[in-house]
N, C-alpha and C positions, 0 to 999 in steps of 0.2 A: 692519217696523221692530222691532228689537231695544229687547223693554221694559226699561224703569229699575229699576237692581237696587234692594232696599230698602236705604235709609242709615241705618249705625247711627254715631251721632257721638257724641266723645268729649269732654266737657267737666269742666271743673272748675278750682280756684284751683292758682295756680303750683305747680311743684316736687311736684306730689303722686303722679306717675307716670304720667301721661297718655302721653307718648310713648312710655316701655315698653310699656305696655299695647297699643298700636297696632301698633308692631313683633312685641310678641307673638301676636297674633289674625290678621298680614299674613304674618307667617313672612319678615319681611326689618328691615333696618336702614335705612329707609327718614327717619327721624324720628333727632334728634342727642339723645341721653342725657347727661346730666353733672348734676351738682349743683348746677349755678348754676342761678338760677331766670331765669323770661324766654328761653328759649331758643326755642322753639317758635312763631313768630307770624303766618305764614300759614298756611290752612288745606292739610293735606296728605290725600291720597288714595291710597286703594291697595283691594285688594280680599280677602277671605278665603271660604277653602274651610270648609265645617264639614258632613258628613254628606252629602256628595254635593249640597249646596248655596252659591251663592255671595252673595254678600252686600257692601256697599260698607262699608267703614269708613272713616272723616274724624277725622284728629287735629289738633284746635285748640289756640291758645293759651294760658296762665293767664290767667282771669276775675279783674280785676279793678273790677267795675262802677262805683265813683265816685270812681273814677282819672283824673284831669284832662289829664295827659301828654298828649303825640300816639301817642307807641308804645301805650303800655295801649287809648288809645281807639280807635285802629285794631284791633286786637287783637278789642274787645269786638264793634266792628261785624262781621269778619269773623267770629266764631263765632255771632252774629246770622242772618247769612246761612245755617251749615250747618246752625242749628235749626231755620230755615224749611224747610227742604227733608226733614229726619231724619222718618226711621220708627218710630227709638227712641233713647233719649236716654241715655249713660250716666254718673252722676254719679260722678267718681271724687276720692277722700279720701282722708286718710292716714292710717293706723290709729294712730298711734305719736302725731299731734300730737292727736287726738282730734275731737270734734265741735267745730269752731269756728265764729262767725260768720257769718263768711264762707261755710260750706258751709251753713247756715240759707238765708244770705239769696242766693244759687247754686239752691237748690231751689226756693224760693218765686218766682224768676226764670223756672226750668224748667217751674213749673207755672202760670204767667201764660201761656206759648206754648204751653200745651193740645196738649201733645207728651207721650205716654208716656215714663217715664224709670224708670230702675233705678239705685241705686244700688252702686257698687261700691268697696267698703273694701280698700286696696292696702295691700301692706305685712305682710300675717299669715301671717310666716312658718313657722307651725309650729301643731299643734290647738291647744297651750295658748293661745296667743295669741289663738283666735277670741273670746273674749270680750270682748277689746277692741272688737269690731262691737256689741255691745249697746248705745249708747248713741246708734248710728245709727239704730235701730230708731223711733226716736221723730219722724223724718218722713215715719213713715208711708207708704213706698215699700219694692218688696222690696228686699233688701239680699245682696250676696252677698261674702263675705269670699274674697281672690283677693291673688296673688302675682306680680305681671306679668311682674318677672323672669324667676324659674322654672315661670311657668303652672298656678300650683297654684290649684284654683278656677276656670279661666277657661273651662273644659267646661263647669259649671253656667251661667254667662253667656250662652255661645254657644246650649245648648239651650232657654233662658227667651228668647233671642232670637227662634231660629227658630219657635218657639209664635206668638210676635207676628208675621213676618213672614209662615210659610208659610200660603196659604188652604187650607180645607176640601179634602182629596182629590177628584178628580174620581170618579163610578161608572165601573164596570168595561163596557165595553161587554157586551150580550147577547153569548151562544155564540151562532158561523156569522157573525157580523155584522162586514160589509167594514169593516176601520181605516180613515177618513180620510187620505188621502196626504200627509204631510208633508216639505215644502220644507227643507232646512237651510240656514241661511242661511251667505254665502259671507264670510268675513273676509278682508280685507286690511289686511293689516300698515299701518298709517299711518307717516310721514315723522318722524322722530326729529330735532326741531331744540331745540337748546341755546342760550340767551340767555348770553353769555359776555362779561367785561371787569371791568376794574376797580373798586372798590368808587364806588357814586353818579357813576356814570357815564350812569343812565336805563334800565336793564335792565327794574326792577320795571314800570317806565313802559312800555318798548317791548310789555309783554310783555300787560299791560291793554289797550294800544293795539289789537296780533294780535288779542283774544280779546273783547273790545269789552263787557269788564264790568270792574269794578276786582277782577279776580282776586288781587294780589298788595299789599302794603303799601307804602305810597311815603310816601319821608319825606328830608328834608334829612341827615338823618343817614347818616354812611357806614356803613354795616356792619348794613344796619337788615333784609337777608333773611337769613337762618342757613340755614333746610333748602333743597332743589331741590323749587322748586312747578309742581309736572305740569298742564297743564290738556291736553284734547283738543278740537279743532275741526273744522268740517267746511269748508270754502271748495271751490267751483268743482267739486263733484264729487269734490274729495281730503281726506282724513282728517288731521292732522297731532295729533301728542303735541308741545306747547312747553313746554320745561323752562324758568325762570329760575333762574340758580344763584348764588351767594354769590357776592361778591367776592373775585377771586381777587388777593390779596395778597402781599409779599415775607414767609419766616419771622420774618425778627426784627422784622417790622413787629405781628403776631399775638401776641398775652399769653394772653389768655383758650384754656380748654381749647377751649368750643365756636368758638375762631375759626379754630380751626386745624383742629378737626372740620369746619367749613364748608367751608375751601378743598378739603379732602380729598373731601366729596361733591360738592364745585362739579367736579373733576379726572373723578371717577366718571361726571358727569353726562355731561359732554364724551366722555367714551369708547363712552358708547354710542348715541351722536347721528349720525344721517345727516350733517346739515348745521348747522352751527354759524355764530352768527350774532355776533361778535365787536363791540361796540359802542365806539367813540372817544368820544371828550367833543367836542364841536363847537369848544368856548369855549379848551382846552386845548391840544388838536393830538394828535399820538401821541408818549406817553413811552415810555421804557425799559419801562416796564408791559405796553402794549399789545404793543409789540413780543416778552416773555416771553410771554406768556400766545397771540400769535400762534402765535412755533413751537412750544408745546404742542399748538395742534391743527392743526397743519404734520406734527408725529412722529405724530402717534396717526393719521395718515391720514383726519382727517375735511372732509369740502367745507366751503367758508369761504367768507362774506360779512362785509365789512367795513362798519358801521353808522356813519358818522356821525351821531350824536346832537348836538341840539340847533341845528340848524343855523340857525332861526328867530335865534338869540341871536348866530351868529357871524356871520349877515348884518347884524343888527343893529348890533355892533358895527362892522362893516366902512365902515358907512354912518355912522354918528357918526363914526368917524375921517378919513371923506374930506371930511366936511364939515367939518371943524376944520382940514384941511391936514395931516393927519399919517399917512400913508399907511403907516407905520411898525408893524407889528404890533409886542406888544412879544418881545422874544428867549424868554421863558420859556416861550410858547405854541408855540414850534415852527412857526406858521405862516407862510407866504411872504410877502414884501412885495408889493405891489400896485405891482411896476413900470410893467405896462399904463395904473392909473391916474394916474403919472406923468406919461404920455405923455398926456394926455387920452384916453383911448379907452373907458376902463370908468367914468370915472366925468364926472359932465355936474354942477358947480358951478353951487351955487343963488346966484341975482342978490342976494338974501336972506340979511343976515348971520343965523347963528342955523337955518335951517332946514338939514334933510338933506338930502346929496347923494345922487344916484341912482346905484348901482352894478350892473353888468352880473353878475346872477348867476349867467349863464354862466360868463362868464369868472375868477369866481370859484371856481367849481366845478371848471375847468378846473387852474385853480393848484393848489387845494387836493390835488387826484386826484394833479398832479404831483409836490408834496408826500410823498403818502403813499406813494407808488409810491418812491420813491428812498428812504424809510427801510424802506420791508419790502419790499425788493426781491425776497426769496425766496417773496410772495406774490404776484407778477406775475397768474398768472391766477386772482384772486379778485376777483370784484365789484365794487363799491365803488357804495353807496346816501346822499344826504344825504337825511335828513328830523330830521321833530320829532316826538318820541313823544307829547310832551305834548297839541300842536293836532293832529296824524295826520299833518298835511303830506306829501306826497310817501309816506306810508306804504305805499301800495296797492301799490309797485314791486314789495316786497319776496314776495309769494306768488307771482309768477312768476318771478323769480329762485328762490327758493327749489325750484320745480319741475324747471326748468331745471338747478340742481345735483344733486338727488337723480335725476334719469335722467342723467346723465351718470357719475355715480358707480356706477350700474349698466351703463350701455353696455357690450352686449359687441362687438368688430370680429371679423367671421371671419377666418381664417388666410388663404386664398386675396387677401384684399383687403388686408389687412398687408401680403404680401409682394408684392403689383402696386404698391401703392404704395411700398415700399420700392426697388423697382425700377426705375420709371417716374421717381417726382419728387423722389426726395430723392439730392441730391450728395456722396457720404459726404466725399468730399477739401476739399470745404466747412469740414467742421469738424477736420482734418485737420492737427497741426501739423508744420511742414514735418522737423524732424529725428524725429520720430518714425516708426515705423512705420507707414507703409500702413493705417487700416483698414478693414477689410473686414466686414460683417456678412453671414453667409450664410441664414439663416432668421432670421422671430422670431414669434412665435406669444402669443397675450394667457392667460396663466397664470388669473387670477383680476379681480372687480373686487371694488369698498368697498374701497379703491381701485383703479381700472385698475391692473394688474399685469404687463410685458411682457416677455417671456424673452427674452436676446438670444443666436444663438450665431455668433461673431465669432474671427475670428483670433491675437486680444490673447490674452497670458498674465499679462497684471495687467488688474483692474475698467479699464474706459472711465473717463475722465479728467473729472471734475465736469462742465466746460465742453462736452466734449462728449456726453455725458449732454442738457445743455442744449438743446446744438443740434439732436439730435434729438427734444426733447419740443416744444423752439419749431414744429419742422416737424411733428409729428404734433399739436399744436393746430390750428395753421394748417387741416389737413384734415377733423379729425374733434373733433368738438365733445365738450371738456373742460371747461366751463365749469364755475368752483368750485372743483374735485377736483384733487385731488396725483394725480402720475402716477411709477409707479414701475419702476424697471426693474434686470432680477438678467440676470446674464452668466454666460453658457457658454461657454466654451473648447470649440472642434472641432478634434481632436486628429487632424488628418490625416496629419502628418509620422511621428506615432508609428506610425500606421493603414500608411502607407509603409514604413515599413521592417522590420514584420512577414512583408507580405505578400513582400516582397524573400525576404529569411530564408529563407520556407517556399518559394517557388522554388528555393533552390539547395539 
């Protein structure tokens, strides 16, 4: 088992440079920079190289200890959690605002959790300026004056790090004396899944659910994750990275610089995700939202599961409305009426004025999938999961789907079985419209996958016509398992006529 790198976590009060500094020690834009304070509020992860050594670095939120809010107090508790686990702690200040209070009583906090810490004074740009670190000096921790921006200083950091991290050199084996055989261990790449959907839709939620600790911040408030928070897990034998990413919103709906930073990394996240796990509001239905943000990862070619979230709530409501007689969803939620319960079938009226009716959560289920299938028709073979992130409900579904999408998004079909089955069971005059040309497909062969990829070379001198495109991805589902995954297909023209009347030519 691959030991636990040592954690060096980043804290300190808002606005002070925390998340440059993290970008700057990660060698990425992993963390959203702006001037507005509060941006940062779940704990982010990433790792850094320094001297042929690696090392875990965690950027937390601005500390604001007797901050009453839900945001700041969530906040405090998660960088709570990465003090407990830190190797070394680093305090970082703003040279420019000076020693304030707040970074007093930041350190005396630090050194309650009998956690090594350093402090690190941002912001000194230039030698004359170091001396603005003087007045640092007087809590008595080393202090190292540093530029996170431009990394000026952050080499002195790294190597007082690795002092505290690395242990004692091992001895040199005696001369003649056999090395011990060392094993390397074997990595595999883990499953790249993306939490994606609209802003307070349960992402944060679904995402605590997967991971089964409150990894991420949840709050009534819309717009309450900013950065994409990684966590990695291990389930069944498979490894997975799950991103939650910012809500991805319309532009003119976004003011603030970091909200429109957010959706940009929330888009990033999506791109380099296996399988993407797209979440609906239960209570809502699918807007125009869900449906933008679907064909986002419809183009980017990534496998997709569709989340019904909250579904605890839309049963619930379903069941208060049959039992009132109003079987009536209202128009604004998008959902189907409950014609079945009409008919009496799904729902069984209590003898008992005032108590709930009992509704067939099958057939609820059934409508709803019917539902959603007719507005994202272009995501026909994508999944479709109801649970509750909140209670877990029905949550277990989603690791075996998920599995199921990311092999299939790597299936590769050999060529010889392509073309037996193009041969054998698919009816090309099926999809075939009548004044159009005959066609004809002669070979086709699987180019690439992430996504299946399928070369066609066919008789046509214009692309295959959408519809039939369709027909033959409908029949190549049908046979070989796509579950999840877009399926894509690029056309050759086989240019025999031309090939004909060459060879004509050079006969006479």
């Amino acid at each position: 088992m691959t030991a636990r790198l040592p954690s060096l976590v980043i804290v300190g009060r808002p606005n002070v440079g925390k998340s440059a500094l993290f970008n700057r020690l990660t060698g990425t834009r992993r963390s959203i920079v702006t001037n507005e304070p509060g941006i940062t509020r779940d704990r982010i992860y990433g790792k850094a190289e320094w001297r042929g050594k690696t090392l875990e670095v965690v950027d937390t939120g601005g500390i604001l200890p007797d901050e009453k809010a839900l945001i700041p107090q969530e906040i405090f508790r998660q960088a709570q959690v990465a003090i407990n686990k830190a190797t070394l702690l680093v305090l970082v200040a703003d040279s420019q605002a000076g020693l304030t209070p707040l970074d007093e009583e930041l350190a005396r906090l630090l050194r309650g959790a009998g956690k090594p810490f350093v402090l690190a004074v941002n912001k000194i740009d230039s030698p004359s300026q170091e001396a603005n670190a003087a007045p640092f000096h007087s809590l008595g921790v080393p202090v190292f004056p540093i530029t996170a921006e431009h990394g000026t200083g952050v080499d002195d950091l790294l190597d007082h790090a690795l002092a505290q991290f690395v242990a004692a050199a091992q001895p040199h084996p005696a001369e003649g004396a056999q090395l011990p055989s060392v094993e390397l261990p074997t990595e595999i790449a883990p499953i790249e899944v993306a939490i994606i959907g609209r802003p307070n839709v349960g992402k944060s939620t679904l995402l605590n659910c997967l991971v089964g600790e409150e990894r991420s911040i949840v709050s009534p408030i819309p717009g309450t994750t900013m950065d994409n928070v990684d966590t990695e897990i291990a389930r069944g034998g498979r490894n997975y990275r799950i991103v939650d990413t910012a809500g991805i919103r319309r532009k003119g709906k976004t003011t603030l610089v970091a909200e429109k930073l957010s959706v940009v990394m929330a888009r990033r996240g999506l791109d380099r995700c296996d399988v993407a796990l797209l979440v609906i509001d239960g209570e809502q239905g699918v807007t125009q939202g869900d449906a933008t943000i679907a064909g986002y990862a419809e183009q980017s070619g990534r496998s997709l599961i569709l989340v019904v979230n909250k579904w605890d709530l839309a049963l619930a409501a379903a069941r208060e409305a049959a039992a009132r007689g109003d079987f009536n969803q209202p128009k604004a939620t998008g959902w189907p009426t409950h014609s079945s319960a009409k008919r009496g079938k799904s729902v069984k009226h209590s003898s008992r004025r005032g108590e709930s009716a009992a509704v067939d959560s099958g057939k609820l289920i059934f409508d709803y999938e019917k539902m959603i299938r007719a507005k994202l028709k272009f995501l026909s073979y994508a999944p479709i999961v109801f649970l509750s992130a909140k209670t877990g409900e029905r949550a277990e579904k989603l690791f075996p789907l998920i599995n199921q999408c990311a092999d299939a998004r790597r299936r590769r079909i050999p060529t010889p079985t392509l073309n037996d089955w193009l041969k054998q069971e698919v009816d090309l005059q099926r999809g075939s419209t009548p004044k159009s040309r005959p066609v004809r497909i002669y070979y086709v062969t699987q180019a690439k996958t992430a996504p299946p990829t399928f070369l066609l070379f066919t008789n046509q001198k214009m692309p295959l016509h959408f519809s039939y495109e369709r027909f033959l991805e409908n029949q190549l589902r049908a046979k070989f398992d796509f579950t999840g995954t877009p399926v894509r297909f690029v056309h050759r023209l086989r240019k025999r006529e031309r090939r004909a009347r060459v060879a004509s030519r050079g006969n006479e």
